[in-house]
NUVEXPA-385981 format. One record per residue (C-alpha): z, y, x; residue in three letters; residue number from 1. Coordinates in Angstrom, 3 decimals, padded with zeros to 6 digits. Each point is the difference from the previous one (the first is absolute). Example, Ala and Ser with C-alpha at 12.3 -4.5 7.8 and 13.67 -1.06 7.14 Angstrom:
2
<atom <007.800,-004.500,012.300>,ALA,1>;
<atom <-000.660,003.440,001.370>,SER,2>;
END
This chain:
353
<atom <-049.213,001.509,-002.565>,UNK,1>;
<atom <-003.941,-000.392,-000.053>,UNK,2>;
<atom <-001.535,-002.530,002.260>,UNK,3>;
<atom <003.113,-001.819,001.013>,UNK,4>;
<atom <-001.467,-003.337,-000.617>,UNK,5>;
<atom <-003.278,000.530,002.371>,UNK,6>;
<atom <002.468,001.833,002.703>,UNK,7>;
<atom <002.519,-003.174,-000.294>,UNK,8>;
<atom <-003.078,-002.479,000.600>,UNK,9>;
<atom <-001.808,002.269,002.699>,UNK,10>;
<atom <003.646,001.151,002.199>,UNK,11>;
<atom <002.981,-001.359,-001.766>,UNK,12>;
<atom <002.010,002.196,003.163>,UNK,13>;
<atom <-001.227,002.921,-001.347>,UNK,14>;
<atom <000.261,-000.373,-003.412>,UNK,15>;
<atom <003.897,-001.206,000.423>,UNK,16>;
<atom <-000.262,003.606,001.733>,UNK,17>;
<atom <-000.912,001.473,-002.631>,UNK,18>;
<atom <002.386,-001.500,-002.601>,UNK,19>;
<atom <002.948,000.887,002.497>,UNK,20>;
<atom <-001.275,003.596,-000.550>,UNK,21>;
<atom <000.132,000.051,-003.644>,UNK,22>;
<atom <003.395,-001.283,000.525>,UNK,23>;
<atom <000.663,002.905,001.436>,UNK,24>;
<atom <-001.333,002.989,-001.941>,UNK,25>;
<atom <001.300,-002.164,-003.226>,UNK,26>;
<atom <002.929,001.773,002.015>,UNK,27>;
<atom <-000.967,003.013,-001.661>,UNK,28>;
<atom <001.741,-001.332,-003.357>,UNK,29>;
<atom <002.850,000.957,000.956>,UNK,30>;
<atom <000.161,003.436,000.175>,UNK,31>;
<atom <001.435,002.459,-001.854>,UNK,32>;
<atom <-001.694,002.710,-001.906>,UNK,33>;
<atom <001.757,003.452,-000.850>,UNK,34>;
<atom <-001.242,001.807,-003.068>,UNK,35>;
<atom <-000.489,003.646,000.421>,UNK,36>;
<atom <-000.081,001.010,-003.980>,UNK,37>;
<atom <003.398,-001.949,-000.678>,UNK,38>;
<atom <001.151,-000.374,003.721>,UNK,39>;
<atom <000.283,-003.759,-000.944>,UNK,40>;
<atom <000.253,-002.882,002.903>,UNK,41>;
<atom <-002.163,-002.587,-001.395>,UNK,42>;
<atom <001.301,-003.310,002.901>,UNK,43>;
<atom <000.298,-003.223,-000.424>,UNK,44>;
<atom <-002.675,-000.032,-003.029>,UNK,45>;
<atom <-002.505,-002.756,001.166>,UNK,46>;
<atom <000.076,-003.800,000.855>,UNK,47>;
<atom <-003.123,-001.598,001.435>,UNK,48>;
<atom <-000.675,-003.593,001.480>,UNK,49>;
<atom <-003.117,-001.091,002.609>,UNK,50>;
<atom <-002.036,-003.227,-001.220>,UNK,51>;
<atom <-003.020,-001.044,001.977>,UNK,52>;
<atom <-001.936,002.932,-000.043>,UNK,53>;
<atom <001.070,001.931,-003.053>,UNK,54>;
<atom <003.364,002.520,-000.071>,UNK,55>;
<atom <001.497,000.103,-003.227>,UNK,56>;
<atom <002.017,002.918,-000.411>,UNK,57>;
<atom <001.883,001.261,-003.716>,UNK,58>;
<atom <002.915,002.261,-000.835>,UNK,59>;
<atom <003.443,-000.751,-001.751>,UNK,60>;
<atom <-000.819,001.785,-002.840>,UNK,61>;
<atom <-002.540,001.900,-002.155>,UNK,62>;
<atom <001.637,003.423,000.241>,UNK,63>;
<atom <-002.347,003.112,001.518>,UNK,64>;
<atom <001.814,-000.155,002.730>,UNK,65>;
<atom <-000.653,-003.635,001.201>,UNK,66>;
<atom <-003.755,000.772,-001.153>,UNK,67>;
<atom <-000.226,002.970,002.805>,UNK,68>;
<atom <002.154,-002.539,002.533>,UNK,69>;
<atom <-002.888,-003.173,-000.772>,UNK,70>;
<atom <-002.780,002.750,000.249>,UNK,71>;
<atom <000.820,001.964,002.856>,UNK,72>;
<atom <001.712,-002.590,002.155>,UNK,73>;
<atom <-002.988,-002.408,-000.232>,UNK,74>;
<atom <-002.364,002.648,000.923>,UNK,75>;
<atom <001.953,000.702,002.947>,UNK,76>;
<atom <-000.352,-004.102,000.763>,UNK,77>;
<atom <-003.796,000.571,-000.620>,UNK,78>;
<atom <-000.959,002.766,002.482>,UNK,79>;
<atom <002.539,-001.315,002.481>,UNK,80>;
<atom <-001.761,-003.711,-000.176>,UNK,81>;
<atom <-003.375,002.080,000.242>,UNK,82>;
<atom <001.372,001.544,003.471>,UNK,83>;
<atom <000.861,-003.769,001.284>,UNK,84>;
<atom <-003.760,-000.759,-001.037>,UNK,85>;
<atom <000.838,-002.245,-002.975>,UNK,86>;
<atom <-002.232,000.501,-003.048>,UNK,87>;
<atom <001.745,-000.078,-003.410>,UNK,88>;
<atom <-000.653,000.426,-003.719>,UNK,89>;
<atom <002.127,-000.049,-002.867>,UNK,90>;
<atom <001.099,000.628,-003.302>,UNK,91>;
<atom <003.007,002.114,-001.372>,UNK,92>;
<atom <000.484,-001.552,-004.007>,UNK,93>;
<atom <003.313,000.444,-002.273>,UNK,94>;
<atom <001.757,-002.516,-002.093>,UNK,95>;
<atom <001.814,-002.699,-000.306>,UNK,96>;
<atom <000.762,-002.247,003.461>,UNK,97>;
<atom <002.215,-003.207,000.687>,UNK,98>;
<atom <001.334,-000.814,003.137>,UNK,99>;
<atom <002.374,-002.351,001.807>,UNK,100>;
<atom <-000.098,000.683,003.512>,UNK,101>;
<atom <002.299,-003.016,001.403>,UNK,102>;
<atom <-002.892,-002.003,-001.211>,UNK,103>;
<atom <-002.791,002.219,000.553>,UNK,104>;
<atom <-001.173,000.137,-003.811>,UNK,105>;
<atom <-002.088,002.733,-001.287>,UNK,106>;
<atom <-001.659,000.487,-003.454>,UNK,107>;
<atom <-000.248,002.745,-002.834>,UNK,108>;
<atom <-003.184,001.742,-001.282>,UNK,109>;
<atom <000.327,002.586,002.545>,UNK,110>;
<atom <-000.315,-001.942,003.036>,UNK,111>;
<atom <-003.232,-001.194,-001.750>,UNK,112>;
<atom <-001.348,003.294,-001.174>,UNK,113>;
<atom <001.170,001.177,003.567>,UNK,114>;
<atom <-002.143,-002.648,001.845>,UNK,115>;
<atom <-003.675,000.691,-002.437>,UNK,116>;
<atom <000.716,003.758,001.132>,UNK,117>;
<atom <-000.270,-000.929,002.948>,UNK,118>;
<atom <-001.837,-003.167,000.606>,UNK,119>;
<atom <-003.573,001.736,-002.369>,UNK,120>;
<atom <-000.025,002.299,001.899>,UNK,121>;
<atom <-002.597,001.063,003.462>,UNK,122>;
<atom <001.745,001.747,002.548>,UNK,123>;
<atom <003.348,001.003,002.046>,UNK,124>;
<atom <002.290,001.999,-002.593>,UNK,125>;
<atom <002.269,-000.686,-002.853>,UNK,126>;
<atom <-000.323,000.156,-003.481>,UNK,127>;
<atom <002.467,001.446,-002.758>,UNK,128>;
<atom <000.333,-000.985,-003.705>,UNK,129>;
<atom <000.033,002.795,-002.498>,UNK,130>;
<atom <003.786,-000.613,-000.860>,UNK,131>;
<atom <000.991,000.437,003.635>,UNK,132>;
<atom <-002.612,002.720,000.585>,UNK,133>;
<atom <001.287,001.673,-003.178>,UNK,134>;
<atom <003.971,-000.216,001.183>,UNK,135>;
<atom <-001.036,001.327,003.257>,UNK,136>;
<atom <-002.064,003.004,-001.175>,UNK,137>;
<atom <002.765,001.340,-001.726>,UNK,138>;
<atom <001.864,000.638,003.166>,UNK,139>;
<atom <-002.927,000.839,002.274>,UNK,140>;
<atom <-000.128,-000.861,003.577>,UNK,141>;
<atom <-002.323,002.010,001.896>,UNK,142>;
<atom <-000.974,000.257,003.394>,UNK,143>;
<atom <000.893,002.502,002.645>,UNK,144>;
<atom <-003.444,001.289,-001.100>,UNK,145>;
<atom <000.580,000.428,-003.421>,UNK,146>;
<atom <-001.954,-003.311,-001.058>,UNK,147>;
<atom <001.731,-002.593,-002.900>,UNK,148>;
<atom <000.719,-003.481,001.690>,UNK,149>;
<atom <-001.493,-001.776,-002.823>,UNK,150>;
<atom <-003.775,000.853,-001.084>,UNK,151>;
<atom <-002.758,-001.129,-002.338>,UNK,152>;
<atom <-002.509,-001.666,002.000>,UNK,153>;
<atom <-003.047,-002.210,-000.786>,UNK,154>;
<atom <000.956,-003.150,001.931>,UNK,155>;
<atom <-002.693,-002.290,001.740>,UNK,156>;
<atom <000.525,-003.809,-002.006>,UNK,157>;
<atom <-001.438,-003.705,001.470>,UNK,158>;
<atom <-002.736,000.663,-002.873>,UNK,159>;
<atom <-001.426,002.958,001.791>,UNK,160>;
<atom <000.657,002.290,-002.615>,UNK,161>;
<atom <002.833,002.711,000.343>,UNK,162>;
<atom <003.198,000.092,-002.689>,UNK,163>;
<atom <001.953,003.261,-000.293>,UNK,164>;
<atom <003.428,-000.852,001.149>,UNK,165>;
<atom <003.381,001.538,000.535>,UNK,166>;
<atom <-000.174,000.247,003.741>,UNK,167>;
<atom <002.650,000.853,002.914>,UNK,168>;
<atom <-001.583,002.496,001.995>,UNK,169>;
<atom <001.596,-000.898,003.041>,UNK,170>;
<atom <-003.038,001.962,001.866>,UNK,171>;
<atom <001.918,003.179,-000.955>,UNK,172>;
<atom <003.422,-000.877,-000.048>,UNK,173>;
<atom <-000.244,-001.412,003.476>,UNK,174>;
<atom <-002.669,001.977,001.682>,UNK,175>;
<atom <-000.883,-001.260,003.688>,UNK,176>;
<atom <001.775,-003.255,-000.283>,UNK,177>;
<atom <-003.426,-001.947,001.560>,UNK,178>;
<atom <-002.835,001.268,001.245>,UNK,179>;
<atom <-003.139,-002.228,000.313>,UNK,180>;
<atom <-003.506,-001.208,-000.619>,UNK,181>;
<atom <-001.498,000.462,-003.514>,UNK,182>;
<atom <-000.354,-002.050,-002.156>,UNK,183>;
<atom <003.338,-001.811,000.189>,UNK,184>;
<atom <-000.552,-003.910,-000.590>,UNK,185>;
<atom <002.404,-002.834,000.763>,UNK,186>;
<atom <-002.205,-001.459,002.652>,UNK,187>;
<atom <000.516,003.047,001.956>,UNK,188>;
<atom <003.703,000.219,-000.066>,UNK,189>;
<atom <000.477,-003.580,000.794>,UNK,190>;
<atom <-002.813,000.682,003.078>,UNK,191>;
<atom <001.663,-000.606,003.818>,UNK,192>;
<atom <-001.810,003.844,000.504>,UNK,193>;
<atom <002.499,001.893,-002.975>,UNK,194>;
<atom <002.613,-002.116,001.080>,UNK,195>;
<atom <-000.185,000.426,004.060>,UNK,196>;
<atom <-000.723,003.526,-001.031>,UNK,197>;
<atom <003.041,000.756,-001.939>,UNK,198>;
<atom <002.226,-001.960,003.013>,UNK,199>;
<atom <-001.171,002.471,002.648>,UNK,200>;
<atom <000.537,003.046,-002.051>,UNK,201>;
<atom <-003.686,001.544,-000.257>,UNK,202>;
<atom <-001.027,001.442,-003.090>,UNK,203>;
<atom <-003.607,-000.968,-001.559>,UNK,204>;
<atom <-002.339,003.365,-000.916>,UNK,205>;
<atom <-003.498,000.032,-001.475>,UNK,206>;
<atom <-002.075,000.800,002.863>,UNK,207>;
<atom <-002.169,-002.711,001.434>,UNK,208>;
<atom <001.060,-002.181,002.601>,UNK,209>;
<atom <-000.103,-003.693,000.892>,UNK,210>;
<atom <003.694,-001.760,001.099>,UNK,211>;
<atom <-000.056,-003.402,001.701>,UNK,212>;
<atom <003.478,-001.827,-000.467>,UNK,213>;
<atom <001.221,-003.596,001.643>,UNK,214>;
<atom <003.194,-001.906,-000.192>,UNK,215>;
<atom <000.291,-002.042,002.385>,UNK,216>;
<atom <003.462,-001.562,-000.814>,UNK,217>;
<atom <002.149,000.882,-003.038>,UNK,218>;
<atom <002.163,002.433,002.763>,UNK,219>;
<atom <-003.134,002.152,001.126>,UNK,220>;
<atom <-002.672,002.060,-001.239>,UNK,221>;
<atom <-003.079,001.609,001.884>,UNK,222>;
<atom <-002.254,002.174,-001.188>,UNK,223>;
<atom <-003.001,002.556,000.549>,UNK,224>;
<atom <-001.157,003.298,-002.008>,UNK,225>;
<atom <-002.667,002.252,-000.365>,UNK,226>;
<atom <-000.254,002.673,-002.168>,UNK,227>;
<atom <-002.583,002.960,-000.678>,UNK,228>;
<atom <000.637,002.993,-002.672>,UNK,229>;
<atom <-001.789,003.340,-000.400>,UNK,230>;
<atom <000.044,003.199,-001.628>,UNK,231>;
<atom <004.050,-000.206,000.148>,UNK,232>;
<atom <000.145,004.148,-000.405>,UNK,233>;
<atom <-003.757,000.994,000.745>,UNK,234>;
<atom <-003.450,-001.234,-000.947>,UNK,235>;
<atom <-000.524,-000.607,003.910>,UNK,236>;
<atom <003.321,-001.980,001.214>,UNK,237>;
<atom <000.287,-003.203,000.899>,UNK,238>;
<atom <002.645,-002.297,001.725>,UNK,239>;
<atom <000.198,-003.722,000.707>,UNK,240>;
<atom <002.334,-001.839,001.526>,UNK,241>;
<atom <000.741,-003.461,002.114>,UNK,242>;
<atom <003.224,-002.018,-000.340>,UNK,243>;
<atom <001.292,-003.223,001.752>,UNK,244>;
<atom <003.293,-001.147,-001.436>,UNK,245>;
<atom <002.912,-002.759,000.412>,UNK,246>;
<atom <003.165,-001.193,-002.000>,UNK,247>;
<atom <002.120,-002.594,001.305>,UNK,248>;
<atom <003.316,-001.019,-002.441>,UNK,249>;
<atom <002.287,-001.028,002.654>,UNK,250>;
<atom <002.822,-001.007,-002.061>,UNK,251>;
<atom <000.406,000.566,-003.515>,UNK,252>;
<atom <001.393,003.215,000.219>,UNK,253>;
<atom <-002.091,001.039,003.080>,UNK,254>;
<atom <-003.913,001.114,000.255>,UNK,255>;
<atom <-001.590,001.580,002.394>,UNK,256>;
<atom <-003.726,002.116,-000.433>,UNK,257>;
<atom <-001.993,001.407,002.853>,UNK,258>;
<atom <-003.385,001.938,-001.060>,UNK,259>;
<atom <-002.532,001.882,002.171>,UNK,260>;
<atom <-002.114,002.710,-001.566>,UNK,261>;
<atom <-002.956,001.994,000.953>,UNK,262>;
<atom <-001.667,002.883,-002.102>,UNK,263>;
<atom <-002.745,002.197,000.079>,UNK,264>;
<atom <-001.098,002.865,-002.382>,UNK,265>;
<atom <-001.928,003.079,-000.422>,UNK,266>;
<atom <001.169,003.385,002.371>,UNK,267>;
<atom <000.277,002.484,-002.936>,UNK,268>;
<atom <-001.774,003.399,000.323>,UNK,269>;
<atom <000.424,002.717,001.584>,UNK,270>;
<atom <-002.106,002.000,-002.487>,UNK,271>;
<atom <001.595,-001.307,-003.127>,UNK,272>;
<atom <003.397,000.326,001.504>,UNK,273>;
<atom <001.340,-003.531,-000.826>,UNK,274>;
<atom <001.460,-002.736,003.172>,UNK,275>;
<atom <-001.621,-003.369,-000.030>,UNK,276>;
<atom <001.230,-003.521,-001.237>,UNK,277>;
<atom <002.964,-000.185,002.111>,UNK,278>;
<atom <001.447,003.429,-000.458>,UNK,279>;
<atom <-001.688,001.707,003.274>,UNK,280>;
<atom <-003.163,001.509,001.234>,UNK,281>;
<atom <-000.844,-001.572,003.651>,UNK,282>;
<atom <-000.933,002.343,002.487>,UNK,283>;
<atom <-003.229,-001.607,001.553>,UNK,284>;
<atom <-000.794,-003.638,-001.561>,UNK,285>;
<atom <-001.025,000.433,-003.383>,UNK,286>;
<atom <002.388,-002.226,-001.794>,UNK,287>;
<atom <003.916,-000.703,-000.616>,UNK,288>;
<atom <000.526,-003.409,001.532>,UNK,289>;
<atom <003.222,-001.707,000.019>,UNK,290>;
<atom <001.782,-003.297,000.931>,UNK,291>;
<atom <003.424,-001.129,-000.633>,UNK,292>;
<atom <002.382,-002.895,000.924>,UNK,293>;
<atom <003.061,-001.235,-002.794>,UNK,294>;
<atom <002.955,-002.386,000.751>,UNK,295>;
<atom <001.914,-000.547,-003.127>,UNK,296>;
<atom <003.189,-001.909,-000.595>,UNK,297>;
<atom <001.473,-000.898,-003.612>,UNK,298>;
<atom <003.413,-001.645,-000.175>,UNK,299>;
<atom <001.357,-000.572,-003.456>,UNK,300>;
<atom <003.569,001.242,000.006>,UNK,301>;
<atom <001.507,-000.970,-002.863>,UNK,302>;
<atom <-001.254,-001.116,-003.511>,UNK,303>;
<atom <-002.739,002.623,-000.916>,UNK,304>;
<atom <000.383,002.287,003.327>,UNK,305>;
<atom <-002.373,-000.155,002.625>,UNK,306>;
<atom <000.372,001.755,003.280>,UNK,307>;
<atom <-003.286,001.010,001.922>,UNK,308>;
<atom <-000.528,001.238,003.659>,UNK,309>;
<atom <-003.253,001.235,001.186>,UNK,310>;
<atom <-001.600,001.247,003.181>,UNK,311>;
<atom <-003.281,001.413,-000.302>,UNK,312>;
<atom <-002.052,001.764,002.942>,UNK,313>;
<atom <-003.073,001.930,-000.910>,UNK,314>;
<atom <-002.730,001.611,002.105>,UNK,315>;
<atom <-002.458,001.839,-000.448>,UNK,316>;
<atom <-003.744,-001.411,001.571>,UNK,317>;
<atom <-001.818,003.618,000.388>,UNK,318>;
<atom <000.969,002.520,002.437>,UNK,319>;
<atom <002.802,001.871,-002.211>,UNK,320>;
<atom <003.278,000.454,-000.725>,UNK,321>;
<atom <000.345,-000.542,-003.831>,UNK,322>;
<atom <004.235,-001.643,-000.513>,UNK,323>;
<atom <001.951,002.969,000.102>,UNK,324>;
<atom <000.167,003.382,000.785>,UNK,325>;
<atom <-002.218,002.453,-001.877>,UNK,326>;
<atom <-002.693,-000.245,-001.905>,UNK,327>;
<atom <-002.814,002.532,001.019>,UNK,328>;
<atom <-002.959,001.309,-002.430>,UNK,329>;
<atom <-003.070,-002.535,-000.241>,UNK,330>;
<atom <-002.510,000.734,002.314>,UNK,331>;
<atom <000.306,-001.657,003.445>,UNK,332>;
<atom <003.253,001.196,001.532>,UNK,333>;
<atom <002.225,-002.686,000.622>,UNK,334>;
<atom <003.645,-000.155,-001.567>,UNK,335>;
<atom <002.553,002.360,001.917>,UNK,336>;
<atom <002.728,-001.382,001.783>,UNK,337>;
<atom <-000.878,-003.644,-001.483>,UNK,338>;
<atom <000.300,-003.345,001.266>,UNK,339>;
<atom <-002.829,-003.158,000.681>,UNK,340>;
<atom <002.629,-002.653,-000.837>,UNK,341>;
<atom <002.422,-000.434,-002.438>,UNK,342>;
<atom <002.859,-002.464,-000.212>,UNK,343>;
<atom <002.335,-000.444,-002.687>,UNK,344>;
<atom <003.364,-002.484,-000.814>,UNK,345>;
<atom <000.234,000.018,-003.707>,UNK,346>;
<atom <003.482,-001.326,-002.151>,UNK,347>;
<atom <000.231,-001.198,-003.579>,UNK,348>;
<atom <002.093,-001.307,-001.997>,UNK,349>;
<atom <-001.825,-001.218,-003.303>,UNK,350>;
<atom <001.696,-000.696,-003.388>,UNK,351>;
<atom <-002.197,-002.135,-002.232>,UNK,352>;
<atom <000.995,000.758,-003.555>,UNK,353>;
END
């Protein structure tokens, strides 16, 4: 884990947090994996222990088979620490490794290999050593896109040079796993702004904006957004938006959000026969203006199921009818048969693999 030392000294609450979490997607270990050219169930494959900061995972054996567990399994403990906001790098080495885990005693040339793979280099990723990279290209494991989970790629080092490495390229094999500001730097995961961020369920985008966040006690969270983009679909559209949040974790398994939002764009055209920001042309005031109220619930069911109720009402701020009913042609005439207001009661039930 990068950082863990500043985050311990600066909020030792969070950074327990944190190490709670990796507890959690070191979960991910214990999965199974079918093989589709052999139809192969690849289970119980890979042991790991927690110490301080560091996870030490390694398989039972040197087979290809508990190379594609070690690789594929610790990727999936990678993106999924990424999507609780914990930064990682690592290394992936083969060889010889001792162990005695009633006394918690580690050693072998592959643990050491495993932790200068990691430990040169400068970023969030893991690296693979050409034995396991070799053992793993012979059964390739691709993407849903067609792309190889391991890749040559020229890895930033401390030195400031770059080193081509054996990479996973967990970018591909889990696509949309986070979403946030570029570049990616431990600071930033570790900031109360990711973090709060991540709690309340909003998703971080490139456009410009400015976000104000405050914890007041360990329990709550307060916050205020602002956000601008343009040229979303045309050279001339804009949108920007307003947003004044709250989380409160009632109990452990209980939080509750509340957000307001208000948002303004461009009206589309009537000549170039496209609707504005918001989906709708208004018929007199020149913009699409909304503004929306969200109560959310989260109650965490069982181990790795969270249940989630949400009431939302939305209104429009112009004089038009945009939720429902149909949507005319651009060009002034309000929406047929629609609706000012909106309200919605939303149920999930979320399984966090």
């Amino acid at each position: 884990m990068l950082g863990m030392s500043a985050l311990t000294k600066r909020n030792p609450d969070l950074a327990w947090k944190k190490l709670s979490d990796l507890s959690r997607a070191r979960e991910r270990l214990s999965l199974g994996i079918e093989r589709l050219d052999t139809k192969e169930l690849i289970a119980d494959q890979v042991r790991s222990f927690i110490f301080s900061d560091t996870l030490i995972a390694f398989s039972k054996g040197s087979t290809q088979n508990d190379a594609l567990a070690l690789l594929l399994l610790t990727t999936e403990v990678f993106t999924l620490a990424l999507h609780y906001c914990i930064p990682l790098r690592g290394g992936i080495a083969h060889g010889r490794f001792s162990f005695n885990l009633d006394q918690n005693l580690f050693s072998g040339p592959a643990l050491v290999d495993a932790y200068d793979l990691g430990e040169t280099s400068q970023w969030l990723g893991v690296i693979v050593d050409d034995k396991t990279a070799e053992i793993v290209k012979n059964t390739p494991i691709r993407s849903e896109k067609g792309k190889d989970a391991v890749i040559v790629w020229d890895v930033p080092v401390k030195d400031g040079s770059r080193v081509r490495r054996n990479v996973v390229n967990w970018v591909e094999t889990h696509r949309h796993n986070y979403v946030g500001p570029m570049p990616l730097t431990g600071e930033l995961f570790y900031s109360q702004d990711v973090d709060t961020n991540y709690q309340l369920g909003l998703t971080w985008t490139r456009q410009a904006g400015v976000r104000f966040i405050l914890h007041p006690t360990n329990n709550w969270a307060v916050g205020l957004a602002f956000d601008y983009t343009s040229g979303m679909t045309y050279s001339d559209s804009w949108a920007e938006s307003l947003a004044a949040y709250v989380s409160f974790q009632a109990t452990e398994k209980l939080k509750l959000n509340g957000r307001a939002d208000w948002a303004k764009g461009f009206n589309g055209s009537a000549a170039g026969g496209y609707h504005g920001a918001f989906g709708y042309t208004s018929a007199g005031d020149g913009e699409n203006q909304l503004f929306s109220l969200t109560c959310t619930a989260d109650y965490a069911l069982w181990k790795n199921v969270i249940s989630r109720l949400e009431l939302r009402w939305d209104t429009a701020m112009t004089d038009d009818s945009p939720f429902g009913g149909q949507v005319a042609a651009p060009g002034g005439t309000p929406l047929v048969n629609g609706d000012k207001t909106a309200t919605s009661l939303t149920a999930n039930f979320i399984y966090q693999f």
